[in-house]
N, C-alpha and C positions, 0 to 999 in steps of 0.2 A: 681228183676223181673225174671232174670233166675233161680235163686237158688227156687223160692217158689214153682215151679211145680214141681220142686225135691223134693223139702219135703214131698208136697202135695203127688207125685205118691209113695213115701218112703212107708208113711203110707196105702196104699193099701195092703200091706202084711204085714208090722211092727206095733206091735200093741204098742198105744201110750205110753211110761215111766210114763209122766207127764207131767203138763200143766203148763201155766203162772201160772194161778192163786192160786195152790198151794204153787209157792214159794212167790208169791206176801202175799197170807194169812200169812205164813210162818215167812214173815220178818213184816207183822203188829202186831203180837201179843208180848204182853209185858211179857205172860208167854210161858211155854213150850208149842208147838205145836203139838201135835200127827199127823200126817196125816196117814188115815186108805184106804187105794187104793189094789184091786187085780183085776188085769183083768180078763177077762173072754168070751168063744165063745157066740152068740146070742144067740144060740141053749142052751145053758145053763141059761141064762135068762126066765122067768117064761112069756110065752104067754101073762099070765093077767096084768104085768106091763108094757110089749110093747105096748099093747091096751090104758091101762090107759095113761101113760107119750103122745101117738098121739094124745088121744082125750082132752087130757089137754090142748097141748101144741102147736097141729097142726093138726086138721085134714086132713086137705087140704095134709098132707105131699107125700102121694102117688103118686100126681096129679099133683104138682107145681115142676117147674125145680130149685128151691131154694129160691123163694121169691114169698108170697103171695098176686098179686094184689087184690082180694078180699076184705084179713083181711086188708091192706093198706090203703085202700078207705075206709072203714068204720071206722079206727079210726082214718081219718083226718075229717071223718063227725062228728064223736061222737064229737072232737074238738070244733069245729066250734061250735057246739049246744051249746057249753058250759061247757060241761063235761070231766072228767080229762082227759088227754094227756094218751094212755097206749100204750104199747110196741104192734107190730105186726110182732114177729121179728120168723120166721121159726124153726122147728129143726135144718135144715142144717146153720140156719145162726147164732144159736145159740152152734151148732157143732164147726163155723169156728171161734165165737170168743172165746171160750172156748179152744180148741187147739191149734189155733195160734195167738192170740192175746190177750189184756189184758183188765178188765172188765167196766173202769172208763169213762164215755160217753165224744165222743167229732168228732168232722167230721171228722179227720184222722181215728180214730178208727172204723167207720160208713163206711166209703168208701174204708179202707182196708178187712172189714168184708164183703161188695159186694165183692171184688176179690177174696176174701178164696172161699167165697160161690161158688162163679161159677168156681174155679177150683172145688172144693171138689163134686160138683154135674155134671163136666163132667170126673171126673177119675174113682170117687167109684161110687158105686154100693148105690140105697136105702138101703138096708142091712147093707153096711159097715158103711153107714153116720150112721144108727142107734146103730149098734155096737159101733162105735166110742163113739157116744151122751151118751148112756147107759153106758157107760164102764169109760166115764170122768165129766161126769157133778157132780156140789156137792150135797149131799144129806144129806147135817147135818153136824156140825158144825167139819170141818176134816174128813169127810168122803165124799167119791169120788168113785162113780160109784155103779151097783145096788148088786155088791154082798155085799162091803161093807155096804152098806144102809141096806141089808137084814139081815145082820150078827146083825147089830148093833140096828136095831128098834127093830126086833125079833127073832133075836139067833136062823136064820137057812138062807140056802142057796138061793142064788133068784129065784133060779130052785122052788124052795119049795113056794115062794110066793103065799096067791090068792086070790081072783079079790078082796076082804076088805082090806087086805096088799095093796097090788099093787097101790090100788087109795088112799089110806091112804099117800103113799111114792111120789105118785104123786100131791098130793095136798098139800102137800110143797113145790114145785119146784120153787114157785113164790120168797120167800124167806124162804132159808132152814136151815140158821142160828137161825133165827127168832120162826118160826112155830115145832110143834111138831106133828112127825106122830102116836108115843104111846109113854103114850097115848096122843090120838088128844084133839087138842085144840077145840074149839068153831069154829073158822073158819075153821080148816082142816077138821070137821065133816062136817058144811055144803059144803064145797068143795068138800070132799069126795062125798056126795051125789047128787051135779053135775055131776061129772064124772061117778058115775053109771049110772043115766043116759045115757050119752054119749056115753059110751062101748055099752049099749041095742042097740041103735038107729045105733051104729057104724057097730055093726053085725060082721061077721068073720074077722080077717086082713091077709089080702095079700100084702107081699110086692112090688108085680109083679103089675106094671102098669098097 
């Protein structure tokens, strides 16, 4: 409990090495593991994949202090109706288990992820949770954050991505092992065309409250 708002404020100016979950992939795989990771400033991130990865993944993220009652409440109704159980789980809360914690569901894991969050949403800055999320989350199978992701789908920089890329690389996210951004699969096409959507309707992004 002391040590974790040290970490937590660390990473305010330390940009992240690595995360659990890299070494967790790392020690599951039976063959050799590549991991493909470089960080990178926001400002070098491609505008149309910050748009795309919000309107995927949160759009509320602007708005909500790290947890979205909202999305909450509607996927314990959608429950109830009958319908599958699905995640309602933020950027920032998907920043804090991706950075400090590790990914296998369980109520320690749940209620150590509300503590990340609300440090990580009263130190940094919306920008930096963004920079963080972008810079670590996986995006294909050993690759880890959007240059990587960018280098690797299409052999150019994330700066260079746009708005086709961007929602292509974001309509993996659900599972990026799994899904292919190029070329897209059947799902990531029509995901894709979700998120276009979304960006229209989303209009300019500001990360200013």
């Amino acid at each position: 409990m002391i040590l974790s708002p040290i970490w937590v404020i660390s990473y305010t100016w330390i940009d992240v090495p690595a995360t659990p979950l890299m070494g967790i992939r790392k020690l599951q795989s039976n063959q050799k593991h590549t991991i493909q990771h470089r960080w990178i400033p926001l400002n070098q991130i491609s505008k149309d994949l910050q748009l795309a990865v919000i309107c995927s993944e949160d759009q509320r993220f602007i708005e909500h202090s790290g947890f979205d009652k909202e999305a909450i409440e509607k996927a314990i109704a959608d429950h109830k109706s009958g319908k599958r159980l699905r995640g309602a789980s933020t950027i920032s809360q998907q920043t804090a288990k991706n950075v400090f914690l590790w990914p296998h569901r369980s109520w320690v894991r749940k209620g150590l992820e509300g503590y990340f969050t609300f440090l990580i949403e009263t130190f940094w800055s919306k920008e930096r949770i963004l920079e963080i999320y972008l810079n670590s989350i996986e995006m294909g199978n050993g690759i880890y954050g959007a240059e990587a992701a960018a280098q690797f789908w299409y052999n150019k920089s994330a700066s260079d991505l746009n708005q086709e890329e961007a929602a292509a690389i974001a309509a993996i996210l659900p599972n990026p092992r799994k899904y292919l951004a190029n070329p897209a699969s059947e799902y990531t096409q029509k995901r894709k065309e979700w998120i276009f959507i979304q960006m229209r309707n989303y209009g300019t992004l500001s990360l200013s409250k």
